[in-house]
C-alpha positions as CSV (number, residue, x, y, z in Angstrom):
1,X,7.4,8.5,18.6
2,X,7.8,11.8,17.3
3,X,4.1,12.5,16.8
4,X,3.5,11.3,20.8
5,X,7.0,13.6,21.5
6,X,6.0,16.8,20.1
7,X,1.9,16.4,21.0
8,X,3.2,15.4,24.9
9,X,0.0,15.4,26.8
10,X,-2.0,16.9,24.7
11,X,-1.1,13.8,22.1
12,X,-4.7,11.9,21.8
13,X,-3.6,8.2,20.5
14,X,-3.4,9.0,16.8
15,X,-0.8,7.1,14.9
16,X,2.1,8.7,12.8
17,X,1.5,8.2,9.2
18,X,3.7,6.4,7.0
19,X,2.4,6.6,3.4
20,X,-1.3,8.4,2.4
21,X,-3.4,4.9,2.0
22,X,-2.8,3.8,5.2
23,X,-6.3,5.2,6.1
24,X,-7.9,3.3,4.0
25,X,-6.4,0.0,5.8
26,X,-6.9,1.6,8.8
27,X,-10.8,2.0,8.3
28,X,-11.2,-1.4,6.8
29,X,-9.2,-2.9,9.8
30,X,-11.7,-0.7,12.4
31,X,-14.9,-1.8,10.5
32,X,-14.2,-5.0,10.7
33,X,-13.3,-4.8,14.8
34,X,-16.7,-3.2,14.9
35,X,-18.5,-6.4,13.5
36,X,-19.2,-5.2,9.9
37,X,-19.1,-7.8,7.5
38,X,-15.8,-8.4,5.2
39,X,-17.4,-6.8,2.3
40,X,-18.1,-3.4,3.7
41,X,-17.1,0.3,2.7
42,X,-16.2,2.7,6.4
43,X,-16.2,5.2,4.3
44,X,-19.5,5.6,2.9
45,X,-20.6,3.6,5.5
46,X,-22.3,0.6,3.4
47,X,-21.8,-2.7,4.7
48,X,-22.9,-5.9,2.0
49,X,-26.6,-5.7,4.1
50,X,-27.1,-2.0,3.2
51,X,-25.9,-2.4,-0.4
52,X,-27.0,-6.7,-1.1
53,X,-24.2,-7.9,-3.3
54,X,-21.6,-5.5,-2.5
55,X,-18.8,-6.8,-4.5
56,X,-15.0,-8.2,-3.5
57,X,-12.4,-5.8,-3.3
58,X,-8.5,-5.9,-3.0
59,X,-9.5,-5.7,0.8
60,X,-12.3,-8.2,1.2
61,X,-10.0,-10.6,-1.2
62,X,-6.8,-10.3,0.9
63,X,-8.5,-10.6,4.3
64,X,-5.5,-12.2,6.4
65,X,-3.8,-9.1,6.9
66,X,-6.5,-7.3,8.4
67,X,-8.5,-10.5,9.7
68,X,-5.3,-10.7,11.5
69,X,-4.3,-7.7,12.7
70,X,-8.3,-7.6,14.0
71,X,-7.8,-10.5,16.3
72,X,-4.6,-8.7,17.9
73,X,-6.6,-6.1,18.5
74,X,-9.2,-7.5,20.2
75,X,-7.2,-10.0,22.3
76,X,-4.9,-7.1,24.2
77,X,-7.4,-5.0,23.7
78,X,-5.9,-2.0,21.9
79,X,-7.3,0.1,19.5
80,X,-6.9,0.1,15.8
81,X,-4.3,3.0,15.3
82,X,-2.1,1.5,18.7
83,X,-2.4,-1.9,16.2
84,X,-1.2,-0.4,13.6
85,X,1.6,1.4,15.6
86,X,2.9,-1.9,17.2
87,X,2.9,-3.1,13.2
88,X,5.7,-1.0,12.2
89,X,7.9,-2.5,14.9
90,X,7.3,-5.9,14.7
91,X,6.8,-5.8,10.5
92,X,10.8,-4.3,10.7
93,X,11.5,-6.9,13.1
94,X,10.4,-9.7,11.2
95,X,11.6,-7.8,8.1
96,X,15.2,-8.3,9.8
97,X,15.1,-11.2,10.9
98,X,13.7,-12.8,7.8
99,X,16.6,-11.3,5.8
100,X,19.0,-11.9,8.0
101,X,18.0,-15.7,7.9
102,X,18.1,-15.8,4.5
103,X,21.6,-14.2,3.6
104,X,22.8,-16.4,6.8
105,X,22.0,-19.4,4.9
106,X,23.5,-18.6,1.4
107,X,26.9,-17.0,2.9
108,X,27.5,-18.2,6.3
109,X,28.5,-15.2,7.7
110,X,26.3,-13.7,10.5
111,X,28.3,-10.2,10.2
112,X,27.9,-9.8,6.2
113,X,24.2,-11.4,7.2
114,X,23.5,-8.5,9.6
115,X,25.2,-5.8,7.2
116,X,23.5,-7.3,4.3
117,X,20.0,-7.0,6.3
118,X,20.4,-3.3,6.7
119,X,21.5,-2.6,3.1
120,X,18.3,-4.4,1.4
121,X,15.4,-2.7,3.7
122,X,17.3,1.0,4.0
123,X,18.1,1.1,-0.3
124,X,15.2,-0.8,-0.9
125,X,14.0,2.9,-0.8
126,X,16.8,4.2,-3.4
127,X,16.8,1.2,-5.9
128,X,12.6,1.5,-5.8
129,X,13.2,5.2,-6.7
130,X,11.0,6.2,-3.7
131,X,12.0,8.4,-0.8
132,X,14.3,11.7,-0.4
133,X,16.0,10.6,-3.7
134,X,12.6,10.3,-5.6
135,X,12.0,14.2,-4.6
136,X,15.2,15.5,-4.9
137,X,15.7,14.0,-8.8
138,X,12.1,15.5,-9.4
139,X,11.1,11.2,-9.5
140,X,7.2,10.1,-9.8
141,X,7.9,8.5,-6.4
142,X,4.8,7.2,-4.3
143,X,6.3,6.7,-1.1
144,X,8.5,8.4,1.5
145,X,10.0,6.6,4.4
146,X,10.9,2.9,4.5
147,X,8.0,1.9,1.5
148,X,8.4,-1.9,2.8
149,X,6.4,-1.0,6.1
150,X,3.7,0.8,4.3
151,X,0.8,-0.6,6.9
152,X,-0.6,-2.8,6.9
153,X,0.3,-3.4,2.9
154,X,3.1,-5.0,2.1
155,X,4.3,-4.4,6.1
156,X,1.9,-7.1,7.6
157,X,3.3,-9.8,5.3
158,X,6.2,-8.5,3.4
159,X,9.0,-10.8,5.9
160,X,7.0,-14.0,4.6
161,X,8.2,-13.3,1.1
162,X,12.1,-14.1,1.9
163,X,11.1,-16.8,4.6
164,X,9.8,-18.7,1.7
165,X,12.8,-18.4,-0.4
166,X,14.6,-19.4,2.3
167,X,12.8,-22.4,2.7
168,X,12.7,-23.3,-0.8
169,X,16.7,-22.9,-0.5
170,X,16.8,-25.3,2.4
171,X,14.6,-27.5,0.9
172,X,17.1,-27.9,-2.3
173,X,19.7,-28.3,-0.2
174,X,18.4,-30.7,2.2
175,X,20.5,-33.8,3.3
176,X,17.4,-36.3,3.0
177,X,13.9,-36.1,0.9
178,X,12.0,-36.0,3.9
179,X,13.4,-32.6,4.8
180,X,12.7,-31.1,1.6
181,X,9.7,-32.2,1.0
182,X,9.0,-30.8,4.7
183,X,10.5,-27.7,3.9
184,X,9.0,-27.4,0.2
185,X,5.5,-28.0,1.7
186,X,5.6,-25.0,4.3
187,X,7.0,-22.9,1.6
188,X,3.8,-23.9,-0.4
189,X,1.5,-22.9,2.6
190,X,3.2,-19.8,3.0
191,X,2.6,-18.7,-1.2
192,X,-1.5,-19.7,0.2
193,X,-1.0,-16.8,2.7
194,X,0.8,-14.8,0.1
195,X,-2.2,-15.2,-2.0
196,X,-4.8,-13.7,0.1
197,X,-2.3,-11.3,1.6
198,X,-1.0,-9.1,-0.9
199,X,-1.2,-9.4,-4.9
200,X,2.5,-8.1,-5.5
201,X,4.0,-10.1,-3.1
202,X,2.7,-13.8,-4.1
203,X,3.3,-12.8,-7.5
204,X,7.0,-11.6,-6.9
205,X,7.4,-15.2,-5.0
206,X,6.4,-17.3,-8.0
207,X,8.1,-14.9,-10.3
208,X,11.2,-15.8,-8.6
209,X,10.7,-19.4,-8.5
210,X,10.2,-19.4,-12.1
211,X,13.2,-17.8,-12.4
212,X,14.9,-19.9,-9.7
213,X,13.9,-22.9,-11.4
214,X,14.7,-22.5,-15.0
215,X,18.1,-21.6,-13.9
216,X,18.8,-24.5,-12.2
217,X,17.0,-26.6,-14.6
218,X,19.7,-24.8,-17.0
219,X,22.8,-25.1,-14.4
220,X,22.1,-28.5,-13.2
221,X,20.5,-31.0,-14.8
222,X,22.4,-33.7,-15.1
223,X,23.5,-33.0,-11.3
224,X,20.3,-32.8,-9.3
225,X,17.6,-31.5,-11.0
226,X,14.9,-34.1,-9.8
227,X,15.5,-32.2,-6.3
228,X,13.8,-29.2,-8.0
229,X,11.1,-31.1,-9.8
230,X,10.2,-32.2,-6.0
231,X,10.2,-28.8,-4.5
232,X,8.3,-27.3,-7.1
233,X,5.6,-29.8,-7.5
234,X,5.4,-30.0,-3.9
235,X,5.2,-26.2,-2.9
236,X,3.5,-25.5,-6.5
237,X,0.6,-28.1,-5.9
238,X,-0.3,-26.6,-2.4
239,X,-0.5,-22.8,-4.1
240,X,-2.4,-24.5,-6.8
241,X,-5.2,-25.5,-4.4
242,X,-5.1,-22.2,-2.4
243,X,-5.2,-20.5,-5.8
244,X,-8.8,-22.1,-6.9
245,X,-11.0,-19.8,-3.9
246,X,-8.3,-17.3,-4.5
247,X,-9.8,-16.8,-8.0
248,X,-13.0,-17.4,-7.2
249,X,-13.2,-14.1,-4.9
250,X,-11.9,-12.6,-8.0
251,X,-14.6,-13.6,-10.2
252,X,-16.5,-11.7,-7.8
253,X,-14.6,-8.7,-7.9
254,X,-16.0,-4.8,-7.9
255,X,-16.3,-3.8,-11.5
256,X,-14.1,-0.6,-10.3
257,X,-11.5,-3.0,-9.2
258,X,-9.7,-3.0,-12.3
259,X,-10.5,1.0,-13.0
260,X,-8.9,1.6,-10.0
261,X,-5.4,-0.5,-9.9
262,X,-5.2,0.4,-13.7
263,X,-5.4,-2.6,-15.5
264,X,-4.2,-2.3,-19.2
265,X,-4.1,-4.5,-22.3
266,X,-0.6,-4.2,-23.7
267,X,2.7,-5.8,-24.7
268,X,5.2,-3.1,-24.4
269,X,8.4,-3.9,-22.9
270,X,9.2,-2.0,-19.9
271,X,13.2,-2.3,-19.2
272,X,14.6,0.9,-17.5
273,X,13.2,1.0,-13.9
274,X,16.2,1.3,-11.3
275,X,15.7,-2.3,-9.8
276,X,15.9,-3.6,-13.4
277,X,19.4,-1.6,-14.2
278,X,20.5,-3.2,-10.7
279,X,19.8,-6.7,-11.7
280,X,20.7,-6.4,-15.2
281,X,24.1,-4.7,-13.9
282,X,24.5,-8.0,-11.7
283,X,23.8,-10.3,-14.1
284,X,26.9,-8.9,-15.9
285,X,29.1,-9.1,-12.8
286,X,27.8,-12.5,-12.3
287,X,28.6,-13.5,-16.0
288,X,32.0,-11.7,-16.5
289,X,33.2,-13.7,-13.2
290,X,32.3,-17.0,-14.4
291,X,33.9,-16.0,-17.8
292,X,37.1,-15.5,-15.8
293,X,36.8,-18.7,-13.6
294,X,36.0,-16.8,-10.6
295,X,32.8,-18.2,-10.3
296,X,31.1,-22.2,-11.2
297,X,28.1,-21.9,-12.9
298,X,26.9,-25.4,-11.2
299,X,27.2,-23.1,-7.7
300,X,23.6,-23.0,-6.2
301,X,24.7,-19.8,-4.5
302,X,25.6,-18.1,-8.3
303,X,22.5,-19.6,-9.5
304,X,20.0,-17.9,-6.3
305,X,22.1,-14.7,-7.1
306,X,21.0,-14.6,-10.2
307,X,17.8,-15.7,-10.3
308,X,16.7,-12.5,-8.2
309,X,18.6,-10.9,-10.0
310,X,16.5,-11.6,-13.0
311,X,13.4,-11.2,-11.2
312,X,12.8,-7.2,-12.2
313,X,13.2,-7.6,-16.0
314,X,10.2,-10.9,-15.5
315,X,8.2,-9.1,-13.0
316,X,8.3,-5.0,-15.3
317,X,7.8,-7.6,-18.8
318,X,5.4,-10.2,-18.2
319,X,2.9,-8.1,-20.0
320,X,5.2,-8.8,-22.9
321,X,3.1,-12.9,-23.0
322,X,-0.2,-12.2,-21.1
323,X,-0.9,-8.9,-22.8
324,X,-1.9,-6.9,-19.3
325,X,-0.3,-4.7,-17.0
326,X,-1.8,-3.4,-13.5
327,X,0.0,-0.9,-11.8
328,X,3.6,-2.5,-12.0
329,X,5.2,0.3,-9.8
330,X,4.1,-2.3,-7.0
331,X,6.9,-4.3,-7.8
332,X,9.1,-0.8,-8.0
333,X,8.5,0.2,-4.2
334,X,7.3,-2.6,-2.3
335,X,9.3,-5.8,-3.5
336,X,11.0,-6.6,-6.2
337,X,13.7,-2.9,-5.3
338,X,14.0,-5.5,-2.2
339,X,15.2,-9.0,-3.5
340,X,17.3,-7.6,-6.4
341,X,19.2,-6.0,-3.6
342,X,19.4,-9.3,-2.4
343,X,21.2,-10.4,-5.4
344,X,23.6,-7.2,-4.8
345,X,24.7,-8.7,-1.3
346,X,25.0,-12.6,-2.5
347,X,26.6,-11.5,-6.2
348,X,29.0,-9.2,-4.3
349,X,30.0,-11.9,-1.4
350,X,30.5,-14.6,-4.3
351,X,32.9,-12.0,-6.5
352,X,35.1,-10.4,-4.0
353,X,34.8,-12.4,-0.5
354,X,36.6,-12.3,2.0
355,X,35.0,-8.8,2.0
356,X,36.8,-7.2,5.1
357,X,35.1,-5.7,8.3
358,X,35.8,-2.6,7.9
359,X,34.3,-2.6,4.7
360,X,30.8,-4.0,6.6
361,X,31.2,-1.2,9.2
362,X,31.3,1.4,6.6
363,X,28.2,0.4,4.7
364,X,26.3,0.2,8.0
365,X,27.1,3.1,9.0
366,X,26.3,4.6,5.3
367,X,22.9,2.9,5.9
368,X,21.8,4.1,9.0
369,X,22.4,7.8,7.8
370,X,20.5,7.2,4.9
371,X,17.8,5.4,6.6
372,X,17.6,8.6,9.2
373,X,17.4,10.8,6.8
374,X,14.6,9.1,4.8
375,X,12.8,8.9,8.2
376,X,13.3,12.3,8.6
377,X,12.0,13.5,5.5
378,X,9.0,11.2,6.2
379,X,8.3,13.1,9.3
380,X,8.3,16.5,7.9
381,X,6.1,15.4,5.0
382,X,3.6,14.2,7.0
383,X,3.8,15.5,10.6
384,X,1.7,19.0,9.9
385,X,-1.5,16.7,8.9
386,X,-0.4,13.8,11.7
387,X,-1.1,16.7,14.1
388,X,-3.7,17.9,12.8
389,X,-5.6,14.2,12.7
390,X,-4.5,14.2,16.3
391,X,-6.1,17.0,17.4
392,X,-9.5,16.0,15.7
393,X,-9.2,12.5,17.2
394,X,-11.6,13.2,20.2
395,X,-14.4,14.5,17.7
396,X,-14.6,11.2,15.8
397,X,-14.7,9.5,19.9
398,X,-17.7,11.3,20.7
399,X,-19.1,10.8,17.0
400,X,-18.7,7.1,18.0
401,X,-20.2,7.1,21.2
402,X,-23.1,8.9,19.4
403,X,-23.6,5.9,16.6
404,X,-24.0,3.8,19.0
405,X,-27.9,5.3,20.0
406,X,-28.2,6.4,16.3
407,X,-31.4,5.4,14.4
408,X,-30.2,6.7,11.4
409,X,-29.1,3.5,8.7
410,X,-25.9,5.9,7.3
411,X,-25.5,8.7,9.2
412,X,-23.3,11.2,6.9
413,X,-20.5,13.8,8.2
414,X,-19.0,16.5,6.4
415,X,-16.2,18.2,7.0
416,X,-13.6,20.6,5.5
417,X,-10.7,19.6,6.5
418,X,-9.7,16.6,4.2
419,X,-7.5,15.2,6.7
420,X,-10.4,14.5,9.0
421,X,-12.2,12.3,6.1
422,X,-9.4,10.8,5.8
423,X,-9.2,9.4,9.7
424,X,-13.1,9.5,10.5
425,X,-13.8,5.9,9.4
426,X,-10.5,4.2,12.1
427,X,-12.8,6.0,14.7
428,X,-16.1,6.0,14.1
429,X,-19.0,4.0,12.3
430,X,-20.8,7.1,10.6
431,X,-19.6,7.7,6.6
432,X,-18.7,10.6,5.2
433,X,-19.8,12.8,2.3
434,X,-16.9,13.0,0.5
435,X,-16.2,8.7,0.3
436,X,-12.6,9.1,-0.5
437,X,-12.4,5.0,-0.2
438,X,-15.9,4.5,-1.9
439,X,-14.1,3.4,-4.9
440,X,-11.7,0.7,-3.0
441,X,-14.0,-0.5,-1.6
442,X,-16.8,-0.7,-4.2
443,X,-18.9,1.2,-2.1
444,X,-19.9,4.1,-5.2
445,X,-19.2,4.0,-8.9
446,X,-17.3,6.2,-10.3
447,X,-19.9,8.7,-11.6
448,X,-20.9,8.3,-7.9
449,X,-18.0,9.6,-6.5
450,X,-17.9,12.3,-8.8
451,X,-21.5,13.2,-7.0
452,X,-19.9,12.9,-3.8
453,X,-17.7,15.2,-4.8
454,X,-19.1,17.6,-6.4
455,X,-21.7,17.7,-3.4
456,X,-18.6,18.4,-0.9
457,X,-17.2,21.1,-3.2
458,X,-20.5,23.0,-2.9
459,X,-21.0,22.8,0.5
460,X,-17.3,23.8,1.1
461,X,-18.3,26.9,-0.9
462,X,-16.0,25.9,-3.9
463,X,-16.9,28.0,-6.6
464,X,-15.9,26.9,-10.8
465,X,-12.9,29.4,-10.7
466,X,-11.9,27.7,-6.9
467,X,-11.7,24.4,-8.5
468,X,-9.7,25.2,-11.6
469,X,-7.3,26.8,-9.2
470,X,-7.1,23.2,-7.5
471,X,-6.9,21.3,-10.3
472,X,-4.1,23.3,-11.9
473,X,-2.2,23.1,-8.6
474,X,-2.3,26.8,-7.4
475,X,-2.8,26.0,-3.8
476,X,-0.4,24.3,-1.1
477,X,-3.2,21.1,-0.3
478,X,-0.9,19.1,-2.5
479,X,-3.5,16.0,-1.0
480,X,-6.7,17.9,-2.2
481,X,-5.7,18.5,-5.8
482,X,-4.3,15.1,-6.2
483,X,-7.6,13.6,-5.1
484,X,-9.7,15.5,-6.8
485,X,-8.0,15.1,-10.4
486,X,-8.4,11.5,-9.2
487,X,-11.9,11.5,-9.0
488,X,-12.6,13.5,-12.5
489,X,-9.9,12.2,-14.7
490,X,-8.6,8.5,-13.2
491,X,-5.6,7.8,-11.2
492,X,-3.7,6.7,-14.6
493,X,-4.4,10.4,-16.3
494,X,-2.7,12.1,-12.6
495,X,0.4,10.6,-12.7
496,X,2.5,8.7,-15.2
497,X,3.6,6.0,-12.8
498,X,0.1,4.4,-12.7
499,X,-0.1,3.5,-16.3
500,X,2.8,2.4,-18.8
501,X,0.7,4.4,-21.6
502,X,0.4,7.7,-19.5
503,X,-2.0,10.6,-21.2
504,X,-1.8,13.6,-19.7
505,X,-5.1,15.4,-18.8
506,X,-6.0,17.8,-21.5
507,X,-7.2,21.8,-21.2
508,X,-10.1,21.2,-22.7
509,X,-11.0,18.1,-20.5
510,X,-10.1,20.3,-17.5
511,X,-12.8,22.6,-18.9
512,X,-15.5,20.3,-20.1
513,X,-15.1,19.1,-16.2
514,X,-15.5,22.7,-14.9
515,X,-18.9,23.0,-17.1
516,X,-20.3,19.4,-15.2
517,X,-19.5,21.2,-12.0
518,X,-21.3,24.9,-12.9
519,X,-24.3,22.9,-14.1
520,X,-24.9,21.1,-11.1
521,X,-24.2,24.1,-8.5
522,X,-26.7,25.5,-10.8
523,X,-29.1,22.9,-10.9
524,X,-28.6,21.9,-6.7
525,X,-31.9,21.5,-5.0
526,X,-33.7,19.9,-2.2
527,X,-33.7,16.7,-3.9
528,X,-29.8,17.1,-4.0
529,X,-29.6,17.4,-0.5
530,X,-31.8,14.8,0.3
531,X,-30.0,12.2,-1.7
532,X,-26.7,12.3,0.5
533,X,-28.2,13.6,3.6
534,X,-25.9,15.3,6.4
535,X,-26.3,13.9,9.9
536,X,-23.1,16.1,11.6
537,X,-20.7,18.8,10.4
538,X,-17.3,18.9,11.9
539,X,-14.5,22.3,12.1
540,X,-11.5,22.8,14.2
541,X,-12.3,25.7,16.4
542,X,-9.2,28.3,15.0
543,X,-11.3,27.6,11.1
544,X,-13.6,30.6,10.1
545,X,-15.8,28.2,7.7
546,X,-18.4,29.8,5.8
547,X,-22.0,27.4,6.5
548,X,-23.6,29.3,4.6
549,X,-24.5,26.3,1.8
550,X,-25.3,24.3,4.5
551,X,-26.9,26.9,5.9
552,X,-29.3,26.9,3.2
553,X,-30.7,23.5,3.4
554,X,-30.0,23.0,6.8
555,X,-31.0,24.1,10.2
556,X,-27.7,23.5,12.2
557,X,-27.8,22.8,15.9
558,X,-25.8,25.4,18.4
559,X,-22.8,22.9,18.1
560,X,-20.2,21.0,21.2
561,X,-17.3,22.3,21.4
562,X,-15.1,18.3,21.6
563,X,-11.3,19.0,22.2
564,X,-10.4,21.3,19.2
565,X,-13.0,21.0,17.2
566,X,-17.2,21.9,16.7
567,X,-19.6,19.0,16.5
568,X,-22.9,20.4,15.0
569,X,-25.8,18.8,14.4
570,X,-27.7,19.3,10.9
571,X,-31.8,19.0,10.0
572,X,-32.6,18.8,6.6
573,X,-35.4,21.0,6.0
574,X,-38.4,20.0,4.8
């Protein structure tokens, strides 16, 4: 609303953004509306016919998200980014609602329901160690904002999470068998859609139904623990047949699948993240009360409390048995900072109810404030590039009316404003030269990449001393640098919250990268501009860019002036 507010007329359908990666779901979701196949890479513009035996990818593996989201658009007949702007309201709705469900059901109280709602998805942001907090404490954080309606991952199916606890809650608690084996069963098709939604998610769900279960295996055996055996063989057996195609896919996977979301091979525990001090906090509360009588350890209400509140330390220390770890900050922003608040809520309702209204008022109110200023600090983040994608929006328009007359197999554009290879793929069919997604979508190798890269840097008229002034962070493109130490040194050697064995990039490395870059400026020819051939080059009007190593092997047309930006055509010469 903001974005649409402070653009007015001028405002040319762009979406706000929420967190950086929602462009690459944004140009898997358009490439798909355009007909290309579900393995395909927008951003270098390969579909599996192009590139035979393109592999599965996070994004070709969990397809119901954006096979989803694809129909709606189609159907009403909106466009991609007005899809993914109806997401954010309806994934907050269903957020609500799904959480309000669930805390209805285990307290029975609408108005500690409704305040509990607001206090799991507003400090979801503050126990994930993400948002304003993240910044101000000088935190690795990854995510401004409300991280839970990161679009369309986890957003699109992050509600279904906590409707399937609730079900598997109503399903233990169910006055007949036929009712919770009804219940136990739709719980088990919703972990299928888990499965091919999002990884962390379906992962978190059976995490906590371990958890769930061995608790009230523990609690209530000689009570009713034969209701459990039902639910869990039930909802388990259903997951277990989703799960065989599920692996399958990932059999298939890119081999920079597992580069990319950092898998590791290691058994180190991992016990001080900020959702795992919250549950391990609760699990005290919830121990000292029973010690004192306050609280029957036979409750199922004690036992769902505590169950998610055990869900961090299984989730951060599962590596501790299996021996791998992928990325576990995940769990951190997206879920797991969610459901241990969950535990806060029931754990606190248990210990001290009745808990008084004017109690509930107050930590709404406290909410709300923090949710606005996490909002806030999302908009200023992010708004200055928001516009600027804006503006460039009718460029990538007439670059898509253009593909569709194109003879060219993969027409290439090259531009130097990163923000506008960031957005060309949601728009437009043509790839780009620098690929940022070629990697997520297995689209380029990683040596590949580097090429791409290094090719953009030239023709942007980076010289060796420019990009050491990048990589050691001397500019204010905060985006560029990241990326680019990205593409040279891995994700895990950037930033120590993609690795639990973080190695920070060496001078020397830095250097023998700044040598690989010299020799191939050195050594570009024609054959170097023939291998990733330009089709278009693309400016905003107010930029003084220097063509002049395009200039070289190019001939570049006059150039349309589209909106705010230059559309020129470029001939390789022969």
């Amino acid at each position: 609303m903001i974005l649409w507010y402070d653009r007015g007329k001028q405002w040319n359908g762009a979406y706000a953004t929420f967190h950086a990666d929602e462009y690459l779901y944004s140009a898997y979701v358009s490439s798909v509306v355009d007909g290309r196949p579900r393995r395909n890479d927008p951003f270098t513009g390969r579909p599996n016919s192009e590139k035979p035996n393109l592999s599965e990818t996070a994004f070709s593996i969990q397809f119901l998200p954006p096979y989803v989201l694809v129909f709606v658009a189609k159907v009403f007949g909106g466009s991609v980014p007005v899809t993914f702007m109806a997401l954010s309201f309806f994934s907050a709705l269903a957020a609500s609602l799904a959480l309000y469900l669930l805390l209805g059901s285990l307290t029975g109280s609408p108005r500690l329901a409704a305040t509990g709602t607001l206090f799991v998805l507003i400090g979801g942001t503050i126990c994930g160690a993400q948002g304003v907090i993240a910044v101000l404490l000088k935190l690795d954080g990854v995510a401004l904002g409300l991280p839970f309606l990161r679009r369309y991952q986890p957003a699109a199916a992050f509600s279904l999470l906590f409707v399937f606890c609730t079900l598997i809650w109503l399903a233990l608690n169910a006055a007949n068998i036929r009712r919770r084996l009804l219940c136990s069963a739709v719980a088990g098709l919703l972990l299928v859609i888990l499965t091919f939604s999002y990884l962390y998610l379906w992962t978190a769900a059976i995490g906590w139904l371990v958890c769930f279960a061995v608790l009230w295996f523990v609690f209530r055996w000689t009570i009713d623990a034969r209701h459990m055996v039902q639910v869990v063989l039930v909802a388990g057996g259903l997951f277990a047949g989703g799960l065989l195609p599920y692996v399958y896919l990932l059999s298939l996977r890119s081999g920079t699948l597992d580069e990319l979301q950092t898998m590791i091979s290691t058994h180190r525990l991992d016990v001080l993240r900020v959702p795992e001090v919250v549950g391990i906090f609760v699990l005290l509360v919830l121990a000292v009360a029973v010690f004192r009588g306050r609280l029957n350890k036979n409750d199922p209400r004690f036992i769902f409390a505590a169950s998610t509140a055990l869900l961090p330390v299984a989730v951060f220390n599962q590596q501790v048995l299996t021996g791998k770890s992928m990325q576990p900050f995940h769990f951190e922003a997206f879920i797991v900072n969610y459901v241990v608040l969950v535990a806060v809520v029931v754990g606190l309702w248990l210990v001290w109810q009745p808990i008084r209204d004017s109690a509930l008022s107050w930590i709404t109110i406290g909410c709300l404030a923090l949710g606005l200023t996490d909002v806030a600090f999302l908009t200023a983040g992010f708004h200055h590039r928001d516009v600027m994608k804006d503006r460039m929006v009718p460029v990538a328009r007439r670059l898509k009316e253009i593909s569709l007359s194109e003879t060219a197999t993969t027409p290439l554009v090259f531009s130097p404003h990163i923000e506008f290879m960031q957005m060309l793929p949601t728009y437009a069919r043509e790839g780009t030269l620098l690929g940022m997604g070629s990697v997520d979508f297995g689209g380029a190798t990683h040596e590949e990449r580097k090429e791409f890269l290094f090719t953009y840097l030239y023709y942007s008229g980076i010289s060796v001393d420019g990009l050491r002034e990048i990589i050691n962070g001397s500019g204010d493109e905060i985006q560029t640098r990241y990326y680019v130490k990205y593409v040279l040194f891995g994700h895990e050697r950037v930033r120590p919250v993609y690795s639990l064995e973080f190695q920070p990039i060496t001078r020397n490395e830095i250097e023998e990268e700044l040598k690989k870059y010299a020799a191939f400026v050195d050594s570009f020819s024609r054959e170097t501009a023939r291998k990733h051939r330009l089709t278009y080059s693309v400016t905003a009007i107010e930029t003084n860019f220097d063509f002049s190593y395009i200039d070289r092997w190019y001939d570049r047309g006059p150039g349309e002036q589209v909106g705010d930006a230059m559309l020129y055509t470029l001939t390789l010469r022969e």
